[in-house]
N, C-alpha and C positions, 0 to 999 in steps of 0.2 A: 504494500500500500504506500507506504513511505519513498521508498524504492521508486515505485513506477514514477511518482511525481516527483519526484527531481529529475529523473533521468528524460522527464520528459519536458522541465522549465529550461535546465542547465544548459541545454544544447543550443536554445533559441536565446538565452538573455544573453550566453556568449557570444553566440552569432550577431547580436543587434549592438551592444556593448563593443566589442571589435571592428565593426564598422561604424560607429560612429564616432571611436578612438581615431581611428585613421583619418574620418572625417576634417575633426578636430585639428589633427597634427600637420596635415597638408594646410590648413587654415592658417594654423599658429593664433587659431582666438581663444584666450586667457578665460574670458567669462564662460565661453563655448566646452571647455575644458571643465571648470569649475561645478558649472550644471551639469556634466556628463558625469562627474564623481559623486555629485550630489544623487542622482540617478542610480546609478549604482549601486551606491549603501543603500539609498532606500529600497530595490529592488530585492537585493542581497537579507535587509533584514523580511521584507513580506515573503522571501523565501523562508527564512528560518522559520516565523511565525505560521506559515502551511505545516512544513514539515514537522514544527511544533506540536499543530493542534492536531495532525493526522497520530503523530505517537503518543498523544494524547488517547486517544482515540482508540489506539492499539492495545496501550495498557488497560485500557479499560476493559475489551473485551477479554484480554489474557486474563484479569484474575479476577474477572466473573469466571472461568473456566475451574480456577483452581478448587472452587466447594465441587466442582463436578466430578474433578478427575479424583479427589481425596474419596468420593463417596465411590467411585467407580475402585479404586483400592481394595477400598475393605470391602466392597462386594466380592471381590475376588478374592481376596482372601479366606473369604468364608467359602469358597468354592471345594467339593470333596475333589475335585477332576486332578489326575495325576498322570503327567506323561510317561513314555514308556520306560523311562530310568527311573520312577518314582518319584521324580521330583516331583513339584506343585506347580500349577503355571503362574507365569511370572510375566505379564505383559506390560501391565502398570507399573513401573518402577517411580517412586516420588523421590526425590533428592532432595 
C-alpha cells in the first residue's frame, strides 16, 4: 500500500522537479530557483504526510489482526490432530 504510492508519486515529482531545475538553470533566475525549492519541500513533505497516513493506516489494520491470530493460537493449540512424527501442528507461531 505504502509501497505502491511512492513508487508511483517519486517517479513523476522527479521527472517535473528535474525539468524545471534545468529550466531554472538555463535561466539563471534566482527567484525562479527559490520557488522551485520552495516547491519541493513542500511537495516532499505532502509526500511524507500520504505515506504517513497510508502506514497509519497499515498499522491499524495489522493489530486489529493481532486479537485474531492470538485467538487462532490457542484454537490450535487445543487441537488433538498430530502429524505423522507425533508432533502437534504448528502453523500459528506468535513471537
Amino acid at each position: 500500500l505504502v509501497q505502491s504510492t511512492v513508487q508511483t508519486l517519486v517517479p513523476e515529482i522527479v521527472g517535473n522537479v528535474t525539468a524545471q531545475a534545468f529550466k531554472v538553470a538555463f535561466t539563471g533566475d534566482a527567484a525562479a530557483a527559490a520557488e522551485l525549492e520552495a516547491r519541493a519541500d513542500g511537495v516532499g513533505k505532502s509526500v511524507d504526510r500520504a505515506v504517513e497516513k497510508q502506514a497509519g493506516e497499515l498499522e491499524r489494520r495489522a493489530m486489529a489482526l493481532c486479537p485474531r491470530l492470538r485467538a487462532l493460537g490457542r484454537a490450535e493449540a487445543e487441537l488433538e490432530l498430530r502429524l505423522a512424527d507425533g508432533s502437534r501442528l504448528d502453523l500459528v507461531r506468535l513471537d
